[in-house]
C-alpha positions, 0 to 999 in steps of 0.5 A: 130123604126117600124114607121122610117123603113116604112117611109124609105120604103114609101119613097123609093116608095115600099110601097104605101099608100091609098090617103087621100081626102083634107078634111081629112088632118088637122093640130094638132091644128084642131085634138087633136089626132095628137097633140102627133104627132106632138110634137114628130116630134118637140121633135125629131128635137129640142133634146127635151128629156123632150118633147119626154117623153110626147107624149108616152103611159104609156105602151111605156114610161116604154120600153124606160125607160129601154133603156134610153131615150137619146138612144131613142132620138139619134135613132129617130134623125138618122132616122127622119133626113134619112127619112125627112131631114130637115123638118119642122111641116109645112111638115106635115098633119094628118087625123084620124080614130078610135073612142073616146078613141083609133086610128090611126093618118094617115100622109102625109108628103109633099103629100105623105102618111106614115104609121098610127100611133096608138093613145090611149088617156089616161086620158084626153090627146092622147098618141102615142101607138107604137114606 
């Protein structure tokens, strides 16, 4: 909920972002790092709970077992749609930064910059590390 309370905040304009260049934002299909991201936005949207469960880390996966996945699901919902609106993927871009096995994923969202979410990968496939 760290990341939906920033957003509102960034927003709302009383958090400011560094600008990212043109060259940086890319689309998940170019940056791997970004693909969790972007299924979680579409998992959020589309009430996709088997979808949400896959873009998380082991480590996230076992904390919102104990809370219960539909609960998880109903409160990125609520916050997603108070932050986005009616959004699209298409909204969105991605940049990253880190290295080979851990990261962050930079957002914009219709030009503006959101907080970086940290990406771990785990076996072959990048994980979001945070809620």
């Amino acid at each position: 909920m760290r990341f939906a309370i920033t957003l509102a905040l960034l927003l709302a304009g009383a958090v400011t972002w560094p600008a990212l260049s043109a060259a940086q934002d890319q689309t998940p299909a170019s940056l791997p790092q970004a693909r969790p991201v972007s299924i979680w936005l579409s998992a959020v949207k589309n009430g996709d709970q088997d979808q949400l469960k896959t873009v998380f880390s082991e480590s996230m996966r076992r904390q919102f077992d104990q809370e219960g996945w539909a609960r998880v699901l109903m409160q990125y919902q609520i916050s997603f749609r108070s932050v986005f609106g009616d959004y699209t993927l298409e909204d969105f871009s991605f940049a990253f930064t880190g290295g080979e096995d851990r990261g962050s994923v930079l957002i914009t969202f219709k030009g503006k910059q959101l907080p970086a979410l940290s990406v771990i990968r785990e076996n072959t496939d990048w994980k979001v590390n945070e809620r």
